[in-house]
Structures are given as structure tokens and as C-alpha cells.
N, C-alpha and C positions, 0 to 999 in steps of 0.2 A: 504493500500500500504506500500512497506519498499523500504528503501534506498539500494542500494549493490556494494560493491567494493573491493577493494584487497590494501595491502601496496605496496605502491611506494617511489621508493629511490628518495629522496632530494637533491641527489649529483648534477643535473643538473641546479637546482633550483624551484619555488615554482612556478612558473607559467608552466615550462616543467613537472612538477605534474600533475597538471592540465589538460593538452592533450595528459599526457598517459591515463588518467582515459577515457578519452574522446574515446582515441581509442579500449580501453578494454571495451566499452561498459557501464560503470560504471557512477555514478551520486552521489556518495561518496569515501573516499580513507580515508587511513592511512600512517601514515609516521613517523617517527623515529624523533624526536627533536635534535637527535645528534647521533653521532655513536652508536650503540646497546651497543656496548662492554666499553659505557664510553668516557670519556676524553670533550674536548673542544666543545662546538657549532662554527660552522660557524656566522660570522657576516651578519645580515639579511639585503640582497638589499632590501629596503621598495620600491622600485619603483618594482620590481619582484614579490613582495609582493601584491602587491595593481593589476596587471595584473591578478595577478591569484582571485584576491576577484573580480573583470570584467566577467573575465571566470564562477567561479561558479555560479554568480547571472544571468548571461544570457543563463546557462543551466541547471537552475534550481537546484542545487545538494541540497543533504541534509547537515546534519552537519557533518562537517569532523573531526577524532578519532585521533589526536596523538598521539605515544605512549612515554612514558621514556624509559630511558638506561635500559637495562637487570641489568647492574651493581648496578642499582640504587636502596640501600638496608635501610631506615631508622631504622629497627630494628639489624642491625648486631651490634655483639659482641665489634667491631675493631669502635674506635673514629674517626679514618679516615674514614672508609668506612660511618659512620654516617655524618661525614661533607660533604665528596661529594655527598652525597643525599640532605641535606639541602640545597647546594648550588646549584647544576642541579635542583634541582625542583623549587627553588625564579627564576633563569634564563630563565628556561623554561615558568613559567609563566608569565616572562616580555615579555616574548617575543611573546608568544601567542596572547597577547593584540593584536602584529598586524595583526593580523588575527581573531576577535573577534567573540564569539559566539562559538563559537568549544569546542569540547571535549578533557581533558589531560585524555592519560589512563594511569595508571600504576599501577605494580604488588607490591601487600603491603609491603612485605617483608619474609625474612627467618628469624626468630629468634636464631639459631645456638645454642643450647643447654640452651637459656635462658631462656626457657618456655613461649606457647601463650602468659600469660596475661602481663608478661613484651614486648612481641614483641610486640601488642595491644597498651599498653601506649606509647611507642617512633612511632609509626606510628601516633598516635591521637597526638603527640608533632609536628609531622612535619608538617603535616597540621593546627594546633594549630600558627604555626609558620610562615607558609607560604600564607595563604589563606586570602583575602580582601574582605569586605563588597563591593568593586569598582569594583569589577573584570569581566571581562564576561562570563570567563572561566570555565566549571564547570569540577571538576577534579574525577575522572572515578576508586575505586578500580575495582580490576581485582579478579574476581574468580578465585582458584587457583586448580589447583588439587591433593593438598598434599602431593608432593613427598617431601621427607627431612622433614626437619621445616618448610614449609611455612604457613604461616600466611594468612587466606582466605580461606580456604576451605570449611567451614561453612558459612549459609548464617548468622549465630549467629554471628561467628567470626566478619563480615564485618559490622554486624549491630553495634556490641560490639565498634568497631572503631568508626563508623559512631556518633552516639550517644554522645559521646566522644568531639567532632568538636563544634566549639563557631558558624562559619558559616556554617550551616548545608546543606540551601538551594546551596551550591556552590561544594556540593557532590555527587557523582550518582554512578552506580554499572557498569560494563560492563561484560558480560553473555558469559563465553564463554563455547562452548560445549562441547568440546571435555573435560574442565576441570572440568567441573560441573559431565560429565559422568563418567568420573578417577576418580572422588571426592566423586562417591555415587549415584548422583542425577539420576533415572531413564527418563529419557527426552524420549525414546523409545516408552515405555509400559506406561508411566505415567507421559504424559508432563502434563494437568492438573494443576495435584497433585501438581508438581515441582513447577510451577507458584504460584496456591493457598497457596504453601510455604516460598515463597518468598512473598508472598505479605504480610504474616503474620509474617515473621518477621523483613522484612524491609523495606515493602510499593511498590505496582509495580511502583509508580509515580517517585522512584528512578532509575529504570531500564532506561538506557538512551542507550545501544550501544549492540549488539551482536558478539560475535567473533563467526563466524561459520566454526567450522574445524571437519571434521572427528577424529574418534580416532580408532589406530592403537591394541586397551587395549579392555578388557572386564570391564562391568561395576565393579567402586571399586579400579580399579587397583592402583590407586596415582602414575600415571609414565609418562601421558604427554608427549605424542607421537602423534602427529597432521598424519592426512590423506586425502586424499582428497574426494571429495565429493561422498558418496557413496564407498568409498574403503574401508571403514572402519565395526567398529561395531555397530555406530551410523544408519547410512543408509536412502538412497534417501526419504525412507517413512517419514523418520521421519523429517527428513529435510524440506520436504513439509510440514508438521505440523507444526512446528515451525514457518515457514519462512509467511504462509499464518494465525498464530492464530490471531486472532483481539487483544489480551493482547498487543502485541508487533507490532500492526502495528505501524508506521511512524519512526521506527526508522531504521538506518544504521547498517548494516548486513557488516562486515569485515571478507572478507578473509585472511584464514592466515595460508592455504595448501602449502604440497610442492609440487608448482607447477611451471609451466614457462609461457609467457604474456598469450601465448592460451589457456592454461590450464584456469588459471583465469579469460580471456573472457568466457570460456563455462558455468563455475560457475556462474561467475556474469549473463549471460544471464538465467543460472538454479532458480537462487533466484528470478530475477525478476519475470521470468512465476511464480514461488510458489507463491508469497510475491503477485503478480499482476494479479489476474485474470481477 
């Protein structure tokens, strides 16, 4: 079986999360720790907080994928842009506590003309930095699909970080398709393969979340253009494989098409039939 859900906006709070997921059909969700585009967290109502940990445990959900700021870059060039990553990721992680057990995702970083293996070391610094032997949280690099510099594209690259990390076990990978298919990885013709790939160079027992999006690209392309299910180059069949392979049962399947609530109720009811037979 797999989990399936879509991002939901936090603006209204953490328990109204909760009973969107509820009415989209869903039994996991995603949600943004703070604005995409950066800047300040909201102050957590822990009583809003602790309604929605009610809700999930008496509808069963799986574990739910926050994600970090888009902005959130620990390999940039700019000392500021590195300090607001250190700082949004120690924050995000306190704050996660109150919600324990869940997944942090976020995307490694761009290195901006300072080549992978420096962008490599200052990503392994910030988790070097920020990650506790205490924690519940286990924090999610993000497959990238190589447009610009980014850092992640490779499952070498993400191991090369991973490896890297003093707390290892408080690390895990999250899978996303549309960027893994940009990035190279045949999931089509040769999901397999792609899995038997990944488990050889960084253990499937790290694979913890999948980001399921169409891509708008031919395989290869590094351009990261999400689609929705089946509109793409990816496609329904594959999707079905994916979504029902035994490698990846029990984990939570995020959507993250452009779509609108219906849209992502049809989805989320599409992965279940896959993921559930």
C-alpha cells in the first residue's frame, strides 16, 4: 500500500491542513514551513498543533513531507543567502518537533559557479550543523533535475552529501519524478533498473517520500517542468508502476501538479487505486 496526497497551504493553520487533506481524499499532505519565497515562519499555535496530531492518528494518515523555502540555498555563493538557510533550517527543525515523526524535504542547493564538490561540502556543513542525535525529524534531500547548478541530480551526488552527515540515520532521499526523469533516470522503460540504482548507491532503506508529478520534458531534458498526471511524458502507465512497485510501498506519494482541489482529488484517488489494489 502507499500513502497519497497533494500540498496544502498552512495559511489557515495546521489542523484546517488537516481537513483539507481529509476532503481531497488524501491520508498524507505537504506543506511549506514558511513562505516558498522565504522570509519569517509564523508563530506555531501548539494547541492547533496538537488538533491536527488528533486528526491524523484517528484517520490513520501516513507521515507527513514538509517542505523548505524555495529560497533556501546552503551552497550559494552570497554569505547571506548561506545564513538564511542555516537559520530557516535550525527553525524549521524546532519547530517540526511539534509535530514529531515527519519528514523535512528540501532541495540541496544551486552551487552558482562554485562547482558540485564545493556545493557538496557546504550542504554536508549545514546538516553537519543543524541535525541532532534527539531529533524525530528525518530531513529529506530532494532529487533535482539539473537545470542551472543544482546540486542533486545524481543519485552519487546525494549519496556524496549523505555520506558526508555525522547523523546519518536522520537522512533520507525524497524521489521525485518528474526530476529524476529531467535528470536522466529512465522510470518509463526502466523503473527497475532506476530503483536497482539507487539502491546501489544509496540504499533503498533511505528512500523515504515520493514526489509524483508529470513532466512537461523529454527524458534528459534538466528543465523541471511539472505536469499533471498522465499529461505528460512520464504517463499513466508508468505511474501505475511506480505507484503499485513493492520497493516503494508504505511510503507517501506527494503531489505537486498544476493542479486545483479537484484536480488533486482525482490524482490522489488515481494513486490510491495504483499504490492499492
Amino acid at each position: 500500500m502507499i500513502y497519497a496526497g497533494s500540498h496544502i497551504s498552512a495559511s489557515k493553520g495546521y489542523e484546517a491542513m488537516g481537513k483539507q487533506a481529509l476532503k481531497l481524499g488524501a491520508d498524507t499532505f505537504a506543506f511549506f514551513t514558511r513562505n516558498p519565497r522565504g522570509g519569517n515562519a509564523k508563530k506555531l499555535d501548539l494547541k492547533d498543533v496538537e488538533r491536527l496530531r488528533v486528526l491524523l492518528e484517528e484517520h490513520h494518515f501516513g507521515r507527513l513531507v514538509a517542505h523548505a523555502p524555495y529560497t533556501l540555498n546552503p551552497c550559494g555563493a552570497k554569505e547571506e543567502v548561506r545564513d538564511f538557510a542555516f537559520r530557516a533550517f535550525r527553525e524549521d527543525l524546532e519547530r517540526m518537533e511539534a509535530l514529531p515523526g515527519n519528514y523535512y524535504n528540501f532541495h540541496p542547493g544551486s552551487h552558482v559557479g562554485q562547482g558540485s564538490e564545493r556545493g557538496i561540502e557546504l550542504i554536508a556543513e549545514l546538516l553537519n550543523a543543524c541535525l541532532t542525535p534527539e531529533q524525530s525529524t528525518i530531513v529529506l534531500l530532494e532529487t533535482m533535475a539539473g537545470k542551472g547548478s543544482e546540486v542533486g541530480r545524481t543519485f552519487e551526488e546525494l549519496q556524496s552529501i549523505i555520506e558526508k552527515v555525522k547523523f546519518q540515520d536522520k537522512v533520507g532521499v525524497c524521489l521525485d519524478t518528474c526530476h529524476v526523469w529531467d535528470g536522466g533516470y529512465d522510470i518509463v522503460d526502466h523503473l527497475d533498473d532506476v530503483l536497482e540504482e539507487f539502491d546501489r548507491v544509496i540504499g533503498l532503506e533511505r528512500l523515504k517520500a515520493i514526489h509524483s508529478n508529470d513532466s512537461q520534458n523529454p527524458l534528459g531534458a534538466r528543465k523541471d517542468r511539472h505536469a499533471k498526471l498522465g499529461e505528460g511524458k512520464i504517463g499513466l502507465p508508468a505511474f501505475k508502476r511506480i505507484a503499485s512497485h513493492p520497493a516503494l510501498s508504505g511510503l507517501p506519494f506527494i503531489l505537486e501538479t498544476p493542479n486545483d482541489d479537484a484536480g488533486w482529488a482525482e490524482e490522489i484517488a488515481l494513486l490510491h487505486e495504483f499504490g492499492n489494489p
